[in-house]
PDB file of N, CA, C, O and CB in Angstrom:
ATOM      1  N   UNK A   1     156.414 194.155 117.827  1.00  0.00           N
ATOM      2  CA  UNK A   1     156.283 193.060 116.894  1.00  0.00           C
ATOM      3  C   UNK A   1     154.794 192.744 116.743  1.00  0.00           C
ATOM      4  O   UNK A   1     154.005 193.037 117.642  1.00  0.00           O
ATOM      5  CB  UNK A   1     157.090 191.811 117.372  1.00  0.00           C
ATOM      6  N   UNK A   2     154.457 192.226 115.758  1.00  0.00           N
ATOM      7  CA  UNK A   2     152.460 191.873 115.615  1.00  0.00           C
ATOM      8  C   UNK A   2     152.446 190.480 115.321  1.00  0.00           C
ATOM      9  O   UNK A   2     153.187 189.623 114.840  1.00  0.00           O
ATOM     10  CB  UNK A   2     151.388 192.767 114.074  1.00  0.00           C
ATOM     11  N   UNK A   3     151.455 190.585 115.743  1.00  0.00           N
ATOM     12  CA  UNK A   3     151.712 189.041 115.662  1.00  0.00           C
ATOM     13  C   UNK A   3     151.345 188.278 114.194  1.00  0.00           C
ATOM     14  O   UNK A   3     150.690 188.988 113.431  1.00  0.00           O
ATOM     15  CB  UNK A   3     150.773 188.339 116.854  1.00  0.00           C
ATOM     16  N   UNK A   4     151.659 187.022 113.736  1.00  0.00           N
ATOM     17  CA  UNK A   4     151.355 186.747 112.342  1.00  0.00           C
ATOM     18  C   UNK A   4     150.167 186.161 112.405  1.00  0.00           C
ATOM     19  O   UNK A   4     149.762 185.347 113.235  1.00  0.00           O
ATOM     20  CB  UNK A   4     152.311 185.933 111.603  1.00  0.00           C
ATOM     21  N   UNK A   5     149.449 186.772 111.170  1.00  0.00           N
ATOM     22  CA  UNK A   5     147.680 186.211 110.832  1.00  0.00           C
ATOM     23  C   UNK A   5     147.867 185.056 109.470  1.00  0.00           C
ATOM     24  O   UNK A   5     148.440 185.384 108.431  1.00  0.00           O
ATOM     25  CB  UNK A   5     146.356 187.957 110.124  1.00  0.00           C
ATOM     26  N   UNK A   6     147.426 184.028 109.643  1.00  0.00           N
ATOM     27  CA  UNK A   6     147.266 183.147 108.194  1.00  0.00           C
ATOM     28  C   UNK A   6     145.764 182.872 108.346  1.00  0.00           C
ATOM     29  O   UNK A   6     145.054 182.431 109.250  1.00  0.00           O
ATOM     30  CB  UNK A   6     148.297 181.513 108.033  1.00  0.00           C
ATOM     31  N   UNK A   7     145.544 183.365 106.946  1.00  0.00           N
ATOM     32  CA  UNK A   7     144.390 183.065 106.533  1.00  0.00           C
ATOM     33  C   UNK A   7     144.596 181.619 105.565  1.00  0.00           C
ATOM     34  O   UNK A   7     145.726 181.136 105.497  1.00  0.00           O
ATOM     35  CB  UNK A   7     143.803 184.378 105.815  1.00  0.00           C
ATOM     36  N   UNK A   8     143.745 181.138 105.020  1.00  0.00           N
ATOM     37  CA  UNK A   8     143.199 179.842 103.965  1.00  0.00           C
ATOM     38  C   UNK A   8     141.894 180.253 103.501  1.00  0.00           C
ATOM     39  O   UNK A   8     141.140 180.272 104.475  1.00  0.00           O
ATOM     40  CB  UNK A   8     142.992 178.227 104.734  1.00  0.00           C
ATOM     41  N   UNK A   9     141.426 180.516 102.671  1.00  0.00           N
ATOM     42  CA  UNK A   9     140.021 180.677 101.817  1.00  0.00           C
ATOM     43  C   UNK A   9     139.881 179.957 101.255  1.00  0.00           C
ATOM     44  O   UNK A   9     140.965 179.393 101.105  1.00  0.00           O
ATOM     45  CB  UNK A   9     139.709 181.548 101.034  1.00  0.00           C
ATOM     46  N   UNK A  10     138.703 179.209 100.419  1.00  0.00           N
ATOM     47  CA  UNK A  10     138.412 178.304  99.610  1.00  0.00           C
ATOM     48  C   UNK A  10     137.320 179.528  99.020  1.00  0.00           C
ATOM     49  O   UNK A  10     136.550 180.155  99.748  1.00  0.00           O
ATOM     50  CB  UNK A  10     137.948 176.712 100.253  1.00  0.00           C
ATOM     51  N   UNK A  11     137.429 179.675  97.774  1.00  0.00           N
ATOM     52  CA  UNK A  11     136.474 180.967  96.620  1.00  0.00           C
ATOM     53  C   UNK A  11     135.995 180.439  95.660  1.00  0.00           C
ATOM     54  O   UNK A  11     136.473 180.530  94.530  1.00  0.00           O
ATOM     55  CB  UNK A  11     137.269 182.198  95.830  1.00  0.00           C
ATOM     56  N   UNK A  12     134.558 179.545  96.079  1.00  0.00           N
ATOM     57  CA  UNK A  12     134.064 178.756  94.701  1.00  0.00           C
ATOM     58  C   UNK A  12     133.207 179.205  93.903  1.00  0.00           C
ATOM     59  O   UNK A  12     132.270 178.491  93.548  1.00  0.00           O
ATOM     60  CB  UNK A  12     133.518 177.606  94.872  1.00  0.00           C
ATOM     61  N   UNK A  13     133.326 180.244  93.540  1.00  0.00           N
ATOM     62  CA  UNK A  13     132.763 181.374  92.216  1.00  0.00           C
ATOM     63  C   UNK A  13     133.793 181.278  91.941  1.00  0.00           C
ATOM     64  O   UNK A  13     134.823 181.679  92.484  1.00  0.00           O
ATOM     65  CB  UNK A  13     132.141 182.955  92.260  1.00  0.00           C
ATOM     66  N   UNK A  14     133.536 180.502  90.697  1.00  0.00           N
ATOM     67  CA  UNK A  14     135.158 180.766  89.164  1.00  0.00           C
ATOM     68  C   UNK A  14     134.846 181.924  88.554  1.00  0.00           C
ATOM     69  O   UNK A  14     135.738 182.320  87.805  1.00  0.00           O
ATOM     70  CB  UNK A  14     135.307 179.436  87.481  1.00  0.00           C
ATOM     71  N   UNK A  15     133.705 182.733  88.628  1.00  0.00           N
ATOM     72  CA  UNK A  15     133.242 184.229  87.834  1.00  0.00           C
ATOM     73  C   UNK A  15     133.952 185.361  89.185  1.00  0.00           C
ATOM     74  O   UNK A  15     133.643 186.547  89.304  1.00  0.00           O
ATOM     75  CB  UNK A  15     130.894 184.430  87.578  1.00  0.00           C
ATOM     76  N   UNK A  16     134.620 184.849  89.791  1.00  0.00           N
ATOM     77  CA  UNK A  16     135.354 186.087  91.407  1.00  0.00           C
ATOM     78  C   UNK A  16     136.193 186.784  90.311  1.00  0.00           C
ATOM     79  O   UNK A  16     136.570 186.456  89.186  1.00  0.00           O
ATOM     80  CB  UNK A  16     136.765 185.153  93.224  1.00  0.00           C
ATOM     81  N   UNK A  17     136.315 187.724  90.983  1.00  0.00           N
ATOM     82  CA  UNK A  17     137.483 188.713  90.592  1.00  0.00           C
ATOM     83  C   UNK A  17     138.502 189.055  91.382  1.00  0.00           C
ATOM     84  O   UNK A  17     139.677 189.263  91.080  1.00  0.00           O
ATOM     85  CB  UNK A  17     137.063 189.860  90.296  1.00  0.00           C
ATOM     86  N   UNK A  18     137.749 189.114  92.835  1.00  0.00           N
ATOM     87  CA  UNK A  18     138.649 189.669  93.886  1.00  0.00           C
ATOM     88  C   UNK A  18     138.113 188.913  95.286  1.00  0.00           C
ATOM     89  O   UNK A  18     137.001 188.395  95.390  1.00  0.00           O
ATOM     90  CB  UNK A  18     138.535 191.456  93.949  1.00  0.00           C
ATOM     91  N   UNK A  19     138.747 188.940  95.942  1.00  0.00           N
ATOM     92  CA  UNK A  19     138.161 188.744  97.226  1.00  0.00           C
ATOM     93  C   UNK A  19     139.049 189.723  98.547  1.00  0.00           C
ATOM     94  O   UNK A  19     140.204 190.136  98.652  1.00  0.00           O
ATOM     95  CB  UNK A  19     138.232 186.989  97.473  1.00  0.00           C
ATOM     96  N   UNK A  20     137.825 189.803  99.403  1.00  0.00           N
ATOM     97  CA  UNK A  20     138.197 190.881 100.354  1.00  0.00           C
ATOM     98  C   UNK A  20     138.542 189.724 102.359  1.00  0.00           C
ATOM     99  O   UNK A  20     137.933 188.901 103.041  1.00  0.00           O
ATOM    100  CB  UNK A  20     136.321 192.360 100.277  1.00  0.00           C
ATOM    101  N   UNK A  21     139.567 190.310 102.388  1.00  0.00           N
ATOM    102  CA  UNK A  21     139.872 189.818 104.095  1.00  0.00           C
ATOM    103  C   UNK A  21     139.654 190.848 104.791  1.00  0.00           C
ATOM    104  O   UNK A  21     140.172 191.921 104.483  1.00  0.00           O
ATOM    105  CB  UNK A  21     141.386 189.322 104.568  1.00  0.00           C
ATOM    106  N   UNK A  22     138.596 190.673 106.192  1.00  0.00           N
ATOM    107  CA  UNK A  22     138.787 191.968 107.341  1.00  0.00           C
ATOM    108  C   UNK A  22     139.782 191.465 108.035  1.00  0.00           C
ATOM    109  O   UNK A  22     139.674 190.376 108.599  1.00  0.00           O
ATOM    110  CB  UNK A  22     137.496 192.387 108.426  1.00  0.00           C
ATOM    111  N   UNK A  23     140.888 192.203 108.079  1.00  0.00           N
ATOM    112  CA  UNK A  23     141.676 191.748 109.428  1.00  0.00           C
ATOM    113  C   UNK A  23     142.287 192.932 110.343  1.00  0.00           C
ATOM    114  O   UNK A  23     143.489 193.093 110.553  1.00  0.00           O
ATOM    115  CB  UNK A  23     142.966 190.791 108.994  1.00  0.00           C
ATOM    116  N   UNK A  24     140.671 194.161 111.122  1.00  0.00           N
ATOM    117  CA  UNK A  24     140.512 194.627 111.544  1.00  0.00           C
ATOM    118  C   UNK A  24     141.447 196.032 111.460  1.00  0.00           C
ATOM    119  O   UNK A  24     142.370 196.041 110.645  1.00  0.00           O
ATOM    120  CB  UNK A  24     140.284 193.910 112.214  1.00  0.00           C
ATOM    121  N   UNK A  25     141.240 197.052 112.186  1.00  0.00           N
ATOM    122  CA  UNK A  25     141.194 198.293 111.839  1.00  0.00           C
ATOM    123  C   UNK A  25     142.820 198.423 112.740  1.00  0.00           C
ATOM    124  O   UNK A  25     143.592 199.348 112.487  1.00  0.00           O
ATOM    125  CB  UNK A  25     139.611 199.232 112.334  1.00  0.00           C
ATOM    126  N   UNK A  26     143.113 197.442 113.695  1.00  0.00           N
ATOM    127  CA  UNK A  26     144.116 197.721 114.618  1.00  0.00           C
ATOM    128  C   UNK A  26     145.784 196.761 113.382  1.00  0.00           C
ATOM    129  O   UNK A  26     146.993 196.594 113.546  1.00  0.00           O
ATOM    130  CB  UNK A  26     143.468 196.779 116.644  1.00  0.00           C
ATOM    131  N   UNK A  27     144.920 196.478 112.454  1.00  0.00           N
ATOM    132  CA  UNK A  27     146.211 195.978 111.402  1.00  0.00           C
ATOM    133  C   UNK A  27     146.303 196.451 109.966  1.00  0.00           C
ATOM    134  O   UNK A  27     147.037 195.969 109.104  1.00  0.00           O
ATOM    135  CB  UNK A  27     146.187 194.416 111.198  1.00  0.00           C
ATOM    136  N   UNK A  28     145.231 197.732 109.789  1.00  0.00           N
ATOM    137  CA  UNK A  28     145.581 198.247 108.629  1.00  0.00           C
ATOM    138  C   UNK A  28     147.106 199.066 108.626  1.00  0.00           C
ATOM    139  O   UNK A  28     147.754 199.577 109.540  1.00  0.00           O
ATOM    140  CB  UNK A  28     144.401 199.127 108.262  1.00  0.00           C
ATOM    141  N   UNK A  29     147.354 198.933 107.134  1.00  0.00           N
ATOM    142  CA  UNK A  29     148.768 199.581 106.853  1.00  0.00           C
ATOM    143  C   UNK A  29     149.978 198.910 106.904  1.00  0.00           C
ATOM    144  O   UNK A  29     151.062 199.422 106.623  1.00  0.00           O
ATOM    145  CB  UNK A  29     149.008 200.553 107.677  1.00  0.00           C
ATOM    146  N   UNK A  30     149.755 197.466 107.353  1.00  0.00           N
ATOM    147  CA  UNK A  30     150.785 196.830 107.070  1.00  0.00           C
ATOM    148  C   UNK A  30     150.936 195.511 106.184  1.00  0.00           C
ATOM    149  O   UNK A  30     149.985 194.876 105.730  1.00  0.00           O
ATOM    150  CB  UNK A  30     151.178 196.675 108.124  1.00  0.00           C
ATOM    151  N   UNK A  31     151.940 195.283 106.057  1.00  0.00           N
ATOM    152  CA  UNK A  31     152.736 194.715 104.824  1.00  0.00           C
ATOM    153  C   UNK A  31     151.797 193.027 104.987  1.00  0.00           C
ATOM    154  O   UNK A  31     151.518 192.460 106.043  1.00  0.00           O
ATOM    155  CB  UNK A  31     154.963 194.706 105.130  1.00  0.00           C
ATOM    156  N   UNK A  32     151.633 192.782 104.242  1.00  0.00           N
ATOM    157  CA  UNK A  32     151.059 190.736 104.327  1.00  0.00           C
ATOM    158  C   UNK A  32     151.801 191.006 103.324  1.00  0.00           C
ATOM    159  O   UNK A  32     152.052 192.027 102.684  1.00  0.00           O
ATOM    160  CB  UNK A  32     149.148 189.726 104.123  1.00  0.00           C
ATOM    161  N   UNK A  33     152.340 189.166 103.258  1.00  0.00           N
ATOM    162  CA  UNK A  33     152.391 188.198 102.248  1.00  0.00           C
ATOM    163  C   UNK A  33     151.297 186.891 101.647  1.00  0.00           C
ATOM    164  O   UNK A  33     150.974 185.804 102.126  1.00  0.00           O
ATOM    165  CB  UNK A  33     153.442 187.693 102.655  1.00  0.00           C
ATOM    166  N   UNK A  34     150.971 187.543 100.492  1.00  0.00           N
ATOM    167  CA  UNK A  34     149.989 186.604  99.676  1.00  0.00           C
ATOM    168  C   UNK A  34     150.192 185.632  98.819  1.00  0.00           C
ATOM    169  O   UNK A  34     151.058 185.712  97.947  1.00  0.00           O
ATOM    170  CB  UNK A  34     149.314 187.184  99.007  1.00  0.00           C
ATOM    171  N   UNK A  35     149.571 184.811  98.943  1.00  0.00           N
ATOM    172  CA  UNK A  35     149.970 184.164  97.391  1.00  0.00           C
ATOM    173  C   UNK A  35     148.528 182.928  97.324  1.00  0.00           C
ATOM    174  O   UNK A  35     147.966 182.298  98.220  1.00  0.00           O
ATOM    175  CB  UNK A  35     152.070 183.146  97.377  1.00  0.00           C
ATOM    176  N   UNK A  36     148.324 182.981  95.889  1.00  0.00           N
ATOM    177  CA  UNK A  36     147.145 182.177  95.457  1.00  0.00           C
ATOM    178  C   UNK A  36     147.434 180.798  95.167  1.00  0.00           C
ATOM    179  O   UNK A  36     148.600 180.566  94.848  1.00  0.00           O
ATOM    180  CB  UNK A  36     146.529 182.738  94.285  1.00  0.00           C
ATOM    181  N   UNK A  37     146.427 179.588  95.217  1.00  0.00           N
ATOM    182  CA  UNK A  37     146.508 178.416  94.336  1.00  0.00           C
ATOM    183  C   UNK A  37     145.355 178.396  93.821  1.00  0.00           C
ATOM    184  O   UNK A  37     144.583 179.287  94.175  1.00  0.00           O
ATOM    185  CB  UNK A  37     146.836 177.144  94.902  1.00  0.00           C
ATOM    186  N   UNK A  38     144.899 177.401  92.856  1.00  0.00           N
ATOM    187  CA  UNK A  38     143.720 176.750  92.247  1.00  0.00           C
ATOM    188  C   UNK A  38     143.599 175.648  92.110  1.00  0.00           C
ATOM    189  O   UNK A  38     144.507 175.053  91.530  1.00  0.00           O
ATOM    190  CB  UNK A  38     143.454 177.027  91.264  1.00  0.00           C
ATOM    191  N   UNK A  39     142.767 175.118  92.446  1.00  0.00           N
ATOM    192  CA  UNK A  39     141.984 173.881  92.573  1.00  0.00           C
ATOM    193  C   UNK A  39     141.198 173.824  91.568  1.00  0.00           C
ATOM    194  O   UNK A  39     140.745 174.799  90.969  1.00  0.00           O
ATOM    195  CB  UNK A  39     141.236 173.725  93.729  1.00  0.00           C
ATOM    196  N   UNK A  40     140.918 172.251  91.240  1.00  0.00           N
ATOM    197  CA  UNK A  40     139.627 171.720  90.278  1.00  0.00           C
ATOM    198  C   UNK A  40     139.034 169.818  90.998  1.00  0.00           C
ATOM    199  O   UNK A  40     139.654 169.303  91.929  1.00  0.00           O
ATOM    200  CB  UNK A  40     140.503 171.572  88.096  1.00  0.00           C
ATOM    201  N   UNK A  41     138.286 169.384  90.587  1.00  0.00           N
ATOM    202  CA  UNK A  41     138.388 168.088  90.848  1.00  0.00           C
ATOM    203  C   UNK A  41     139.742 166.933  90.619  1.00  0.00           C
ATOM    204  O   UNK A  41     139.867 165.739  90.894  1.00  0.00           O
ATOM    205  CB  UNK A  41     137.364 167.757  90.166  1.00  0.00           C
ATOM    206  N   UNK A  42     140.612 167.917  90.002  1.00  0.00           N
ATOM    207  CA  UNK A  42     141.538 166.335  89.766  1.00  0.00           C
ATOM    208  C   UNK A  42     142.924 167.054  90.678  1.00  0.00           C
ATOM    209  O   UNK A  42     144.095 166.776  90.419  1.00  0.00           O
ATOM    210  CB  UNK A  42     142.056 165.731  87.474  1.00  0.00           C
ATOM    211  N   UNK A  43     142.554 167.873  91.611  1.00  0.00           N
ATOM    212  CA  UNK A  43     143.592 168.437  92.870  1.00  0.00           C
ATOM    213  C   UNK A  43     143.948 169.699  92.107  1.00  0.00           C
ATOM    214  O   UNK A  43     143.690 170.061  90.959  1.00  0.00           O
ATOM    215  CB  UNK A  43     145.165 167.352  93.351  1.00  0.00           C
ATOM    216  N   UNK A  44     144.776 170.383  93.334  1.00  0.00           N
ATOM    217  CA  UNK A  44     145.118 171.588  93.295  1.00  0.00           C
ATOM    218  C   UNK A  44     146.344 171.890  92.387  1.00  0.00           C
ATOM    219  O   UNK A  44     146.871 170.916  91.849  1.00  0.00           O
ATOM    220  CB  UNK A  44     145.281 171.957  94.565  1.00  0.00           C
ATOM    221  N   UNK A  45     146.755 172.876  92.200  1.00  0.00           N
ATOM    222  CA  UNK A  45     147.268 173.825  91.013  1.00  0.00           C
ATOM    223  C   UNK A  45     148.328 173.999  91.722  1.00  0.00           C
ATOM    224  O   UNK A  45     148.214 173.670  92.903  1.00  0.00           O
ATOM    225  CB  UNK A  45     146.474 175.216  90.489  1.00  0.00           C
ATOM    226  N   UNK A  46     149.875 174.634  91.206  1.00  0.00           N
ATOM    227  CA  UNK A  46     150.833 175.322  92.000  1.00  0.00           C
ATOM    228  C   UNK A  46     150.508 176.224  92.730  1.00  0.00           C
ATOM    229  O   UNK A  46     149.346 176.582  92.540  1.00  0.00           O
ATOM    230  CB  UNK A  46     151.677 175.783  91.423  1.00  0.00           C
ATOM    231  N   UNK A  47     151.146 176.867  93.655  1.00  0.00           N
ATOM    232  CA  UNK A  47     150.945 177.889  94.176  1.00  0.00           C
ATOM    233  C   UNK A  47     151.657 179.113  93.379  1.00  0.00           C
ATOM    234  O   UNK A  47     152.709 178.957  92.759  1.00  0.00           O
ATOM    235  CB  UNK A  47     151.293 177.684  95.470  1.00  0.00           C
ATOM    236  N   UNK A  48     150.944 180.383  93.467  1.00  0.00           N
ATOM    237  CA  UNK A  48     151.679 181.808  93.000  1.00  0.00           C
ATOM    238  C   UNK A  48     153.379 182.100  93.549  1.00  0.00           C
ATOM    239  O   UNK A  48     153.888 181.434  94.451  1.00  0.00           O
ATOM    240  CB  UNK A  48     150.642 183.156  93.723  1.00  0.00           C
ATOM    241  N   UNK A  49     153.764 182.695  93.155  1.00  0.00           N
ATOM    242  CA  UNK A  49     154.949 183.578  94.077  1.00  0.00           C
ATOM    243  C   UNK A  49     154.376 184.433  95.306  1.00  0.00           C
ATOM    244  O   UNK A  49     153.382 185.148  95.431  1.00  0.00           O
ATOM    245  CB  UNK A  49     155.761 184.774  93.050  1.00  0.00           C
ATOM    246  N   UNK A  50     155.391 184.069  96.135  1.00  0.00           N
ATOM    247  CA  UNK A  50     154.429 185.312  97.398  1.00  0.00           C
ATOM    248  C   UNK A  50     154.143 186.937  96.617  1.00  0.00           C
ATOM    249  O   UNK A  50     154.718 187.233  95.570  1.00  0.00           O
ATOM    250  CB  UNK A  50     155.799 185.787  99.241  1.00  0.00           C
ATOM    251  N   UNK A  51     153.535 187.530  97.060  1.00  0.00           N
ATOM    252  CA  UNK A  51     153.138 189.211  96.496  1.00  0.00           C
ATOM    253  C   UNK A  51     153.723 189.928  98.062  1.00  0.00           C
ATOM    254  O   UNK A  51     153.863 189.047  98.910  1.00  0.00           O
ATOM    255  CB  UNK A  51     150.827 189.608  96.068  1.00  0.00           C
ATOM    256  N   UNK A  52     153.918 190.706  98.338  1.00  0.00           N
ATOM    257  CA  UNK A  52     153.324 191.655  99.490  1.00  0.00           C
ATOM    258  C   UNK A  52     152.782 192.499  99.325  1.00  0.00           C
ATOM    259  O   UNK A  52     153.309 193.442  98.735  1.00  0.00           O
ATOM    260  CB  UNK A  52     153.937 192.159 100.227  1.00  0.00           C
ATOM    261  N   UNK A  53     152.032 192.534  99.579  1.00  0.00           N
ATOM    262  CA  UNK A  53     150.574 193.994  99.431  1.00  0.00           C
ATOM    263  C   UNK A  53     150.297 194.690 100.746  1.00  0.00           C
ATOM    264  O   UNK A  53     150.674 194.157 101.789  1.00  0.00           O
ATOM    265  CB  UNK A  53     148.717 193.307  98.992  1.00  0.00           C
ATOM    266  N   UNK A  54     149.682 195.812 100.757  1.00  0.00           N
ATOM    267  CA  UNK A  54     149.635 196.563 101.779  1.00  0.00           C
ATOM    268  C   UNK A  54     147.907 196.254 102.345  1.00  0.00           C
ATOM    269  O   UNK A  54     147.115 195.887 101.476  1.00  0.00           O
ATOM    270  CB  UNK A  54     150.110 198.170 101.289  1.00  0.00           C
ATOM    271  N   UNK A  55     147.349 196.431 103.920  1.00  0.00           N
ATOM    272  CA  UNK A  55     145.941 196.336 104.018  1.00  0.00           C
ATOM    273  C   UNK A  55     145.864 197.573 103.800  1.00  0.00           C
ATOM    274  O   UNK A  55     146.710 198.437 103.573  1.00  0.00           O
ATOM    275  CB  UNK A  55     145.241 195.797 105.211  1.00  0.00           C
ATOM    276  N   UNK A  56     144.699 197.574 103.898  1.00  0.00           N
ATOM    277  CA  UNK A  56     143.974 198.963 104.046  1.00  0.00           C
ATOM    278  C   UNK A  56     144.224 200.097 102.664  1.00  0.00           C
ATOM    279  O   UNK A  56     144.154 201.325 102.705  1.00  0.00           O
ATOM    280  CB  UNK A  56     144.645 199.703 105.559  1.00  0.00           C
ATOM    281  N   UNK A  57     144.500 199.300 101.590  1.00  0.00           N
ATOM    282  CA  UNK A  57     145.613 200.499 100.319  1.00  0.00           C
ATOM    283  C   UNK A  57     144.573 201.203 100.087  1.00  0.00           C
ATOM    284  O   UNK A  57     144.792 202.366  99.749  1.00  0.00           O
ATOM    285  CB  UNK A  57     146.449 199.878  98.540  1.00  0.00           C
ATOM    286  N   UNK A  58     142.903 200.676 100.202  1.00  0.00           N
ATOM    287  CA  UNK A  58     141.707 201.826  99.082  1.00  0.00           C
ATOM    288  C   UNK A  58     141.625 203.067 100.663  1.00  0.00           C
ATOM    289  O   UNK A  58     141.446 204.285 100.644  1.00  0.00           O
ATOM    290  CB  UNK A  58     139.203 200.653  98.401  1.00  0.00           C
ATOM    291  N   UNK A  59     141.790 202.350 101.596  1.00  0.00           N
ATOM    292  CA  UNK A  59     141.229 203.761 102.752  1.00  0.00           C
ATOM    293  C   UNK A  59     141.963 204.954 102.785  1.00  0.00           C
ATOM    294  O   UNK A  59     143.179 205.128 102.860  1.00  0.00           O
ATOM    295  CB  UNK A  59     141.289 203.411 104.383  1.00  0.00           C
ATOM    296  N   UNK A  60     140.930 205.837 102.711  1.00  0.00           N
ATOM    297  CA  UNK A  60     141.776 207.288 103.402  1.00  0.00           C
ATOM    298  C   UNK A  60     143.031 206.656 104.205  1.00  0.00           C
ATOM    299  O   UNK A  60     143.042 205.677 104.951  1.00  0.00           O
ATOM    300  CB  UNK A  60     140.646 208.344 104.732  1.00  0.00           C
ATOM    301  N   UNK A  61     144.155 207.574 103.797  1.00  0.00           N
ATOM    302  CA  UNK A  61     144.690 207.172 105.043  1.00  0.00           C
ATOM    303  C   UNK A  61     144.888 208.444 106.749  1.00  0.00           C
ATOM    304  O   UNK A  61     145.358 209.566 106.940  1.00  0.00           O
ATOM    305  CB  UNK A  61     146.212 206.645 104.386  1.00  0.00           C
ATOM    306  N   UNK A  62     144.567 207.942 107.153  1.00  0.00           N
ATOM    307  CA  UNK A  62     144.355 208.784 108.883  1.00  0.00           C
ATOM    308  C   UNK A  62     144.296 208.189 109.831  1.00  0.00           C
ATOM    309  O   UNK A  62     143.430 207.324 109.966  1.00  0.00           O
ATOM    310  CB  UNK A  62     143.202 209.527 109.249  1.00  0.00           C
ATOM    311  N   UNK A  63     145.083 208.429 110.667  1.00  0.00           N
ATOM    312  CA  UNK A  63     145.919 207.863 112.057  1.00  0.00           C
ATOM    313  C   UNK A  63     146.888 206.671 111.519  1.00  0.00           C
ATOM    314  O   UNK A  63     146.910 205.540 112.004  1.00  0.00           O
ATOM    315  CB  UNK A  63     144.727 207.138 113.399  1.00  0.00           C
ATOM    316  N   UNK A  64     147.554 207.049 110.610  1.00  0.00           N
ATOM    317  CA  UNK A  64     148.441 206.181 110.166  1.00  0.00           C
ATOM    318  C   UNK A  64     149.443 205.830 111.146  1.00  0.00           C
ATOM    319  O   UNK A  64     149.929 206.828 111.678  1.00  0.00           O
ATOM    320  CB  UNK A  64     148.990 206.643 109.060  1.00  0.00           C
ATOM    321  N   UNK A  65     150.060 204.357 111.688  1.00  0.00           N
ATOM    322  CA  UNK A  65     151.040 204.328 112.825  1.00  0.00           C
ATOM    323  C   UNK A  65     152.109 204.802 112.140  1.00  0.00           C
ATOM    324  O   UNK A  65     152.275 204.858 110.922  1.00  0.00           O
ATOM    325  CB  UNK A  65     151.321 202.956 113.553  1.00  0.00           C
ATOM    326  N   UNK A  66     153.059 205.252 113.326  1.00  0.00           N
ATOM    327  CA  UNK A  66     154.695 205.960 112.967  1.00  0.00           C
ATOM    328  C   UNK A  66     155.201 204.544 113.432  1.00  0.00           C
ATOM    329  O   UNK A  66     154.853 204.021 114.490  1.00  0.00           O
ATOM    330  CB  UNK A  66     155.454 207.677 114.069  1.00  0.00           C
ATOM    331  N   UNK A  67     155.983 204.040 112.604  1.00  0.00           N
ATOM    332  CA  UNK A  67     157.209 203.301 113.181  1.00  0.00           C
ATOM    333  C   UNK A  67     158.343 203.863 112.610  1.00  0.00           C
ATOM    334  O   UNK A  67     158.567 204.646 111.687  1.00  0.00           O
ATOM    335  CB  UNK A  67     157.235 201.789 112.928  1.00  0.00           C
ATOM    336  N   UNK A  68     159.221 203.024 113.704  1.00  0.00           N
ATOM    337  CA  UNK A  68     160.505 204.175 113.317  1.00  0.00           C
ATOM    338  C   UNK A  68     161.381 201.972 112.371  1.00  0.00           C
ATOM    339  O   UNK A  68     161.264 200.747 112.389  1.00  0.00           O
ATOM    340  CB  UNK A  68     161.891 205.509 115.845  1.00  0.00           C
ATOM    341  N   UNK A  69     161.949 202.879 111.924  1.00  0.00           N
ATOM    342  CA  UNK A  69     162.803 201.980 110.805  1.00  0.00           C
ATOM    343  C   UNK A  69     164.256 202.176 111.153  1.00  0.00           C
ATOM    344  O   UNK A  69     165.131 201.623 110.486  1.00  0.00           O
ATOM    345  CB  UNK A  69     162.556 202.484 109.121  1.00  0.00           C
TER     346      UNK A  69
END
């Protein structure tokens, strides 16, 4: 089992496109759940639908873990 990571960012460039999380080399390849809000001065925005995205999706992939399913 791994254990669960929550991040919170605050990204105050409204010109961002993307933003990047390290959450080290011993947790690439697996599954997170994301999801965005937005803020302005008169409070925050809904939140997104969760996404799940994969880490590590641009790296080569090598020494990929085996789990069994």
């Amino acid at each position: 089992m791994h254990a669960v990571l929550c991040f919170q960012i605050q990204i105050n460039d409204s010109s961002a496109s993307h933003h990047v999380v390290t959450v080290g080399s011993t947790n690439f390849y697996l599954p997170y759940n994301v999801k965005i809000q937005s803020f302005n001065p008169k409070g925050r925005g809904p939140e997104s639908p969760v996404k799940t995205i994969m880490s590590a999706e641009e790296r080569k992939y090598t020494n990929v873990p085996n789990y069994m399913i």
